[in-house]
C-alpha positions as CSV (number, residue, x, y, z in Angstrom):
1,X,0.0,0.0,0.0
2,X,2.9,2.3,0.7
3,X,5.0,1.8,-2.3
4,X,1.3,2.3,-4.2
5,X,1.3,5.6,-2.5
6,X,4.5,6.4,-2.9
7,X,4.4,5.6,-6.8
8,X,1.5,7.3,-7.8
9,X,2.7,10.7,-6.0
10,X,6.2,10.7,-7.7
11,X,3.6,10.1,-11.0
12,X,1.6,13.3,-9.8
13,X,4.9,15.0,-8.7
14,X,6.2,14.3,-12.6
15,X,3.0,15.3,-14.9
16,X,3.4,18.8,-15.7
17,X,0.5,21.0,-15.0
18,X,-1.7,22.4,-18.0
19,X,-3.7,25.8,-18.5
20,X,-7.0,24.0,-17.0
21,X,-5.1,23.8,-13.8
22,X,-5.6,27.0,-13.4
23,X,-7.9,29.0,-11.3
24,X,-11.5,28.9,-12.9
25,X,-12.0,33.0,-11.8
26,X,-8.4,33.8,-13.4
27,X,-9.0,31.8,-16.4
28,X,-12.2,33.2,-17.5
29,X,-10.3,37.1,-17.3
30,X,-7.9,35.3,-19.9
31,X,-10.6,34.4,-22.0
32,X,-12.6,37.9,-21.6
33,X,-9.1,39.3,-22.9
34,X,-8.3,37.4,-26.1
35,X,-11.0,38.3,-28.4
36,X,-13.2,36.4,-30.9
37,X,-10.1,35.0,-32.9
38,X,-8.0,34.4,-30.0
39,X,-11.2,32.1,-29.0
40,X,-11.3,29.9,-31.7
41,X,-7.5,28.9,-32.0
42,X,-8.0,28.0,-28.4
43,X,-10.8,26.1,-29.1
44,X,-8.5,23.7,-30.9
45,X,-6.0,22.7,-28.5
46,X,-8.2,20.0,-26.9
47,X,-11.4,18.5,-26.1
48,X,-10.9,19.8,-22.2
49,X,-10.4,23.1,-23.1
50,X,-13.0,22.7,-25.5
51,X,-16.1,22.1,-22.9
52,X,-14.2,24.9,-20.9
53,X,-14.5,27.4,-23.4
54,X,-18.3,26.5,-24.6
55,X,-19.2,26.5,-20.3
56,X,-17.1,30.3,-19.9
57,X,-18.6,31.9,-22.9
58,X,-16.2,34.5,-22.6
59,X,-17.0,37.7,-23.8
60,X,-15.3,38.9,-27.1
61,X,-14.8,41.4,-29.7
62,X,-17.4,40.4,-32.5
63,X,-19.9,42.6,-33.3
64,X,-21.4,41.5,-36.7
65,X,-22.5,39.0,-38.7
66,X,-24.1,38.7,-41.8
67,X,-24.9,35.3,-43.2
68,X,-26.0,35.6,-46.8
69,X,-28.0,32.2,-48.0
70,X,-27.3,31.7,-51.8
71,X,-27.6,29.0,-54.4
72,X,-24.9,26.2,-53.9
73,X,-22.8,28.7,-51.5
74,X,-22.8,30.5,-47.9
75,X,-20.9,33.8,-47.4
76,X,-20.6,34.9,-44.0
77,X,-19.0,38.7,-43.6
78,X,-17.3,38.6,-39.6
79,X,-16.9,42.4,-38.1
80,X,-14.6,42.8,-35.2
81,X,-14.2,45.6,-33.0
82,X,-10.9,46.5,-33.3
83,X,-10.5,48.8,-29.8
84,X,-13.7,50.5,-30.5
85,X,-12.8,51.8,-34.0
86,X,-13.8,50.5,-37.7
87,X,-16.6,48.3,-36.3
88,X,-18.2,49.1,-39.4
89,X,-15.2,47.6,-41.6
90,X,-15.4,43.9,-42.3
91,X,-12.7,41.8,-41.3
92,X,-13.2,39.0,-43.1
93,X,-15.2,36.8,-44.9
94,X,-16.0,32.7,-45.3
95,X,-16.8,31.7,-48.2
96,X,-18.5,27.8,-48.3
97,X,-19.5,26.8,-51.6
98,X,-20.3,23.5,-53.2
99,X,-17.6,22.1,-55.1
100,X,-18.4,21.1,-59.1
101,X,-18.3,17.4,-59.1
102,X,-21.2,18.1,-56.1
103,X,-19.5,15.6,-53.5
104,X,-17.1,18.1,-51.8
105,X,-17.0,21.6,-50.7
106,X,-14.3,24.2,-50.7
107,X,-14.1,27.4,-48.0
108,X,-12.4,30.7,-49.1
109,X,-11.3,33.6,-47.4
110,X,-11.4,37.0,-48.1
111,X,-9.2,39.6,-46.2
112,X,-8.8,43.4,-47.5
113,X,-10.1,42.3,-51.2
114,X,-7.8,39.1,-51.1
115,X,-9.0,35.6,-51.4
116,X,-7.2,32.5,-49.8
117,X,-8.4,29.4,-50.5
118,X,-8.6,27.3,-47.3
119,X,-9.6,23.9,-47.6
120,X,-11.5,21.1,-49.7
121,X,-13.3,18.1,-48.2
122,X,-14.1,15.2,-50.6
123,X,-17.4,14.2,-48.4
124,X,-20.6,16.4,-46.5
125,X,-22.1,19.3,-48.0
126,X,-21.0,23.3,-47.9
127,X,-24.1,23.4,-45.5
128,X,-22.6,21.0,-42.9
129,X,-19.2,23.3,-43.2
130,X,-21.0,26.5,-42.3
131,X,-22.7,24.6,-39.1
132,X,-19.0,22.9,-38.5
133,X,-17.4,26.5,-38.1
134,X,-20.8,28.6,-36.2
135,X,-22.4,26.3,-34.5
136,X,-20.4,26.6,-31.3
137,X,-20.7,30.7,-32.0
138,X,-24.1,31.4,-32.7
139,X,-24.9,29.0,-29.6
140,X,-22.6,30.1,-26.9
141,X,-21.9,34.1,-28.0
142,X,-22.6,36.2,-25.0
143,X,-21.4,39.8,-26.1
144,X,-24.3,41.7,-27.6
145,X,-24.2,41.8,-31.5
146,X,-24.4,45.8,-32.9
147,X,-26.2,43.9,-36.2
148,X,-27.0,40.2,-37.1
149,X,-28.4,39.6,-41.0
150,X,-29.5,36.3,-42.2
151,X,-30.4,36.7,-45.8
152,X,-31.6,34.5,-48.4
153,X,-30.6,35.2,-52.2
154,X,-33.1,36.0,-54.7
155,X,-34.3,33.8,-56.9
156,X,-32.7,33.4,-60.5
157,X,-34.9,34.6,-63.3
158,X,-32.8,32.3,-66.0
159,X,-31.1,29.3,-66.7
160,X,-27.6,28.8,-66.7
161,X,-24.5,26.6,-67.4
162,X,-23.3,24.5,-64.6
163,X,-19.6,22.8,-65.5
164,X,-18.4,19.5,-63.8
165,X,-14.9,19.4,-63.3
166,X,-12.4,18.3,-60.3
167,X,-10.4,22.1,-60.4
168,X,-11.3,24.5,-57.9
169,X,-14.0,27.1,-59.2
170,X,-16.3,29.5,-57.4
171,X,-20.1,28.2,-58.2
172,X,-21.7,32.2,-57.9
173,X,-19.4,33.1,-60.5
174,X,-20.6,30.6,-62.9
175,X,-24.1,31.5,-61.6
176,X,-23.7,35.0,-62.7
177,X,-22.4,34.1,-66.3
178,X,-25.4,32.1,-67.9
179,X,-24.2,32.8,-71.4
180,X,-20.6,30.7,-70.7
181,X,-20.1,28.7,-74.0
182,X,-21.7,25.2,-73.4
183,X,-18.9,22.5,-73.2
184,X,-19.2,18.4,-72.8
185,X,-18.6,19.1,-69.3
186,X,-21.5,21.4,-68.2
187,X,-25.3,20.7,-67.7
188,X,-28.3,23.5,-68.0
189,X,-29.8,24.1,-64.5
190,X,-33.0,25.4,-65.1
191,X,-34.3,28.6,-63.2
192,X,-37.1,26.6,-61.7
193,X,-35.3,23.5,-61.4
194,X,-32.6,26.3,-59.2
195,X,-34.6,28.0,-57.1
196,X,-36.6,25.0,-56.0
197,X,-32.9,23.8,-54.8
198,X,-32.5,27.5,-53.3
199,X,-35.7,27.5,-51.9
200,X,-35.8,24.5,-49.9
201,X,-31.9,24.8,-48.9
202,X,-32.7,28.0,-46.9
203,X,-35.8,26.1,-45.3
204,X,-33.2,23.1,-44.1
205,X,-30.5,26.0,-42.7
206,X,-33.3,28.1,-40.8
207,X,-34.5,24.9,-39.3
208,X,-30.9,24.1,-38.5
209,X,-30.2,27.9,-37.3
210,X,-33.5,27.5,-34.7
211,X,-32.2,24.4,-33.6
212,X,-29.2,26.2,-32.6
213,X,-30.6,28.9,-30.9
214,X,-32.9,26.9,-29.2
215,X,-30.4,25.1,-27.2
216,X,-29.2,28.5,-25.3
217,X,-29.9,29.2,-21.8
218,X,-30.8,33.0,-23.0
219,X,-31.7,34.6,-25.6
220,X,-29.0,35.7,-28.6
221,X,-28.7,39.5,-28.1
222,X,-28.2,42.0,-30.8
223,X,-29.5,45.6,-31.4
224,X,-30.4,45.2,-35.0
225,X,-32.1,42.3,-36.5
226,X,-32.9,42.1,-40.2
227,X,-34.1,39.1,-41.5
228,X,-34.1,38.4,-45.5
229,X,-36.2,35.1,-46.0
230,X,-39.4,33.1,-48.5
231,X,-41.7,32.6,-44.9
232,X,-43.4,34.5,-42.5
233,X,-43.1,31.4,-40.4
234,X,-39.3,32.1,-40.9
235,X,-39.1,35.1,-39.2
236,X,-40.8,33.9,-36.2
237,X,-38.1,30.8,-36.1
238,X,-35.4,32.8,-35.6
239,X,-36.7,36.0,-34.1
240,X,-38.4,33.8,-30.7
241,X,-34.7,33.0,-29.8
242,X,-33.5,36.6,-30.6
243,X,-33.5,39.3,-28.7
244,X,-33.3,42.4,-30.5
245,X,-34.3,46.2,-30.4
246,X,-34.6,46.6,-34.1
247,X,-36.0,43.9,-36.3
248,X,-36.3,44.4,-40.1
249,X,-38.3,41.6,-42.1
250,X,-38.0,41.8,-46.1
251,X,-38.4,38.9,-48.4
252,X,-35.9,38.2,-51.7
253,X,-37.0,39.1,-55.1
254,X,-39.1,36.7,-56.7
255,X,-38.2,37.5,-60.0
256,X,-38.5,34.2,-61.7
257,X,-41.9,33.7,-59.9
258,X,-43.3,37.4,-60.0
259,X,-47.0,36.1,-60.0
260,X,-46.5,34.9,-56.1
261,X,-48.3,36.7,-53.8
262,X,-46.6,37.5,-50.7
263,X,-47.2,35.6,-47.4
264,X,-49.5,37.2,-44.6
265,X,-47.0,37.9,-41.7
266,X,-49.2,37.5,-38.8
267,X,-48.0,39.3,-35.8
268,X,-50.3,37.9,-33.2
269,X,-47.6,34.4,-33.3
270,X,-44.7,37.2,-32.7
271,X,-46.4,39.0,-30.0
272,X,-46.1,35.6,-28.1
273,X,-42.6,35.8,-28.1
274,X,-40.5,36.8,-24.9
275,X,-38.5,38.7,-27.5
276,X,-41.2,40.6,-28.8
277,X,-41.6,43.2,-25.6
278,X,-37.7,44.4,-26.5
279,X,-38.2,45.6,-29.7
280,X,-38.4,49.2,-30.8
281,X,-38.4,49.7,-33.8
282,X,-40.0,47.5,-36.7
283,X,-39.6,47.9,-40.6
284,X,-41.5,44.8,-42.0
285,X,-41.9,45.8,-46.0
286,X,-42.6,42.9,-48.3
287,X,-44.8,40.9,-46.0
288,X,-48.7,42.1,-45.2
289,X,-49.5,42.7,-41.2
290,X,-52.8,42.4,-40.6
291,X,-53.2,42.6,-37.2
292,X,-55.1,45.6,-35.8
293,X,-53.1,49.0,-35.7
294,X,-53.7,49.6,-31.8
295,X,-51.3,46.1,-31.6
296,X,-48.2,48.6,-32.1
297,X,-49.0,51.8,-30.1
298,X,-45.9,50.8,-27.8
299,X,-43.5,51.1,-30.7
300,X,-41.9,54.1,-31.4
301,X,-41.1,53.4,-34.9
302,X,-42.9,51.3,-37.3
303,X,-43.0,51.1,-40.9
304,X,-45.3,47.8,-42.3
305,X,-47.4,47.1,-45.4
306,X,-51.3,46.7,-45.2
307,X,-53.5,45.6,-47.8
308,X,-55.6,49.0,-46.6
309,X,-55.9,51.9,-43.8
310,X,-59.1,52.9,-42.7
311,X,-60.6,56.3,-42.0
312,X,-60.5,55.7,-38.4
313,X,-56.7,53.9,-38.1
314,X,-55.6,58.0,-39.9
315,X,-57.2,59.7,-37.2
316,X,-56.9,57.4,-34.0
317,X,-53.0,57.5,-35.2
318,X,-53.1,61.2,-35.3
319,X,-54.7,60.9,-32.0
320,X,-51.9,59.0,-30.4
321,X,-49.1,61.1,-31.9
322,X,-50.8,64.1,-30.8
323,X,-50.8,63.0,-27.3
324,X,-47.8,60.1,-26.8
325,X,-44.7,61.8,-26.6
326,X,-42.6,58.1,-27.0
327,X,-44.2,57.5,-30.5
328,X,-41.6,58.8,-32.9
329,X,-42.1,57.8,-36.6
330,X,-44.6,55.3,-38.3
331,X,-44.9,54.8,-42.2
332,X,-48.2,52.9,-43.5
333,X,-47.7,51.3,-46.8
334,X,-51.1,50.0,-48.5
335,X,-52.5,49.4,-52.0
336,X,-55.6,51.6,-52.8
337,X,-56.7,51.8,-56.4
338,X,-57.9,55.6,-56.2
339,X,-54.2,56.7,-55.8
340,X,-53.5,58.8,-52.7
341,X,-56.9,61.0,-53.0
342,X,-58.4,59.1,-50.0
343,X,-56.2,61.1,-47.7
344,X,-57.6,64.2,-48.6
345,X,-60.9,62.9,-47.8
346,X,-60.0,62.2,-44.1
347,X,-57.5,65.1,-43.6
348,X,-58.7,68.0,-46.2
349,X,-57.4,69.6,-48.9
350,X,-54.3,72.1,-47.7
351,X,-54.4,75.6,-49.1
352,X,-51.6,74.8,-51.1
353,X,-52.8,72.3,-53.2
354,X,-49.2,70.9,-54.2
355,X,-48.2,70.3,-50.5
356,X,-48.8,66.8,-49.4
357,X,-47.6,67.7,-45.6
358,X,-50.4,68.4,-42.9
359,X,-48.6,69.8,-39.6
360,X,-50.6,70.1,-36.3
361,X,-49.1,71.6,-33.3
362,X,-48.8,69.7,-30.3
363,X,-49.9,71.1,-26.7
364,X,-47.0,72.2,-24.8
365,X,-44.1,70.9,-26.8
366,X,-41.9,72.2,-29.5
367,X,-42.6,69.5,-31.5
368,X,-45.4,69.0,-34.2
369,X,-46.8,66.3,-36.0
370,X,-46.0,66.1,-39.6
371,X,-48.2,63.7,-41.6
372,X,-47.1,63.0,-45.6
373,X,-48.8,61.6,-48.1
374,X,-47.2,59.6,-51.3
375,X,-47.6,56.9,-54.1
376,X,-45.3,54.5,-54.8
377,X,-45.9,54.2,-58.8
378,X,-43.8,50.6,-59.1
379,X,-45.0,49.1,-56.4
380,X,-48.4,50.2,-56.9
381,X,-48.9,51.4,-53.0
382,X,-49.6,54.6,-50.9
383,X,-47.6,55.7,-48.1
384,X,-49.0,57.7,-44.8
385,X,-46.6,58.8,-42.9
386,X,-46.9,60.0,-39.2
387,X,-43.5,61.6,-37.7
388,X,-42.7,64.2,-35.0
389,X,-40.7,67.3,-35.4
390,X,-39.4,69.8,-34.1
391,X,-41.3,73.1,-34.8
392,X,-38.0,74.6,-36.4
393,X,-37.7,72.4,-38.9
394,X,-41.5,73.4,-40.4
395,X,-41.1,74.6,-44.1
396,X,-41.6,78.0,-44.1
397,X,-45.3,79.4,-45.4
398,X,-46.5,75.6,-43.9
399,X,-49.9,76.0,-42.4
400,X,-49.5,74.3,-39.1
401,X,-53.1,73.2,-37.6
402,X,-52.9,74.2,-34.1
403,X,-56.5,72.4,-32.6
């Protein structure tokens, strides 16, 4: 029993301690102290450290991310803060596109307009990269994000050559070049045939993404959220595991399917979500919101499409602006086949008849509320918008309504 003793502490005298040895309190100040980058190498030293990392979630220096969803490739553009200064300035960007012969992927890199290819796997899918590199991010980031996009490309509106070789070659360039001489080694992709791929692809990688954000304890946090997908039901994946002050929902262009009407994006499933209460602002363009208008008086700014405004949603809004000092700027976007005369109908006709401005002066403040009209010829949709000013910024000769 002794010499068992003895033997096993000259072992424990003789292994050499390791960074894990260390305090737990002094090694999460290292971790809060090497950034994003510094992160991720460490990540790869061992399994240990590993599960010590993804249990710290140390804070770190990334602010952005914008994942871009495209046909047979993911682009992710990473911003770091670099102590406080170009956090607008990308730092880099991964590139994860299929490979031609369709059983491998490839990953480039893009650093101050230079690109570095980084690797090729002869097996899995460029989706099953992406997840390989963020998974561990998106589920264990605890810093708050400045902006987070998640955007899906728009849909082809053509065919185009796809070539099948073993070499290296960037699939959105061949994308983008549908007239490329037709060869024994390419096959037509069809636009339909493409964006039904597309399509479903960015339905698999939102699933994958809620999956993700599911799993964390809180919420991700960022202050701006804009969200670039085919489904309504998309937004509300990704946005009831985000927690976000500003949320922008738009949907890609549809050009090779133009006759599609655009899904109903039902706010009443959203207003469910913890999330929900945090936001301030909302800009939600492509998608119709019917719920009622009185849904949104807590929001300062909102700008959403309608199929149409009534008579009494102009003047209960006027009402509220008139009288809530946190409302700050709402836009109304609706289709109406009479054009933008309807507004006159609730409002009056201005003495000047070319104005499309009504200003009303509001009790004890310096601020009025300015209230524009417009038509929006393409899309075939009239604007109301209701914003406060300040009283120094009225157009001179503007008749401001003081009631």
């Amino acid at each position: 029993m002794f010499l068992f003793d003895w033997f096993c502490s000259k072992n424990e005298q003789n292994e050499k301690p390791t960074i894990t040895d260390m305090p737990y309190s002094v090694m999460s100040q290292i971790l809060d102290k090497v950034g994003f980058l510094g992160t991720l190498n460490l990540r790869k030293t061992c399994k240990t450290f590993r599960n010590f990392i993804d249990d710290v979630k140390p804070i770190n220096d990334l602010k952005q991310l914008r994942i871009t969803l495209g046909h047979f490739y993911v682009q992710v553009e990473v911003f770091l803060d670099k102590n406080g200064y170009d956090t607008d300035k990308c730092s880099f960007v991964l590139s994860y596109q299929q490979a031609p012969d369709d059983n491998s992927w490839l990953i480039f890199k893009l650093v101050d307009d230079e690109v570095e290819f980084v690797k090729k796997m002869d097996e899995g899918e460029f989706i099953d990269a992406f997840f390989h590199d963020f998974e561990s991010i998106l589920k264990n980031q605890k810093s708050k994000l400045a902006y987070l996009k998640i955007k899906a490309d728009s849909f082809v509106p053509f065919d185009f050559y796809r070539e099948i070789k073993s070499e290296p070659q960037s699939m959105l360039s061949r994308c983008l070049c549908p007239r490329r001489k037709k060869s024994e080694e390419t096959i037509i992709v069809t636009a339909n045939e493409a964006n039904r791929g597309h399509k479903k692809s960015v339905s698999e990688t939102i699933n994958r993404l809620e999956t993700i954000l599911k799993c964390r304890s809180v919420p991700l946090q960022t202050k701006r959220l804009l969200l670039m997908v085919f489904e309504s039901s998309q937004v509300i994946q990704i946005l009831r595991y985000v927690k976000t002050e500003e949320l922008g929902a738009l949907q890609p262009t549809r050009e090779a399917d133009l006759s599609e009407k655009k899904r109903n994006l039902r706010f009443d499933e959203i207003s469910k979500c913890e999330t929900y209460e945090n936001i301030r602002d909302i800009r939600v363009l492509d998608f119709v919101v019917t719920n009622p208008i009185s849904d949104f008086l807590d929001k300062p700014v909102l700008i959403i499409r309608r199929i149409h405004v009534s008579e009494d949603d102009i003047l209960n809004l006027k009402r509220a602006f008139l009288t809530s000092s946190h409302l700050k700027r709402w836009q109304l976007q609706y289709e109406d086949s009479e054009g933008d005369g309807s507004i006159h109908d609730i409002l009056g006709r201005m003495p000047h008849e070319e104005q499309e401005k009504w200003f009303y002066g509001i009790p004890n403040s310096t601020e009025v509320l300015c209230i524009q009209s417009g038509y929006q010829t393409v899309l075939e949709r009239v604007t109301v918008s209701f914003t406060r000013i300040n009283l120094v910024d009225v157009p001179e000769n503007a008749w401001v309504d003081w009631e």
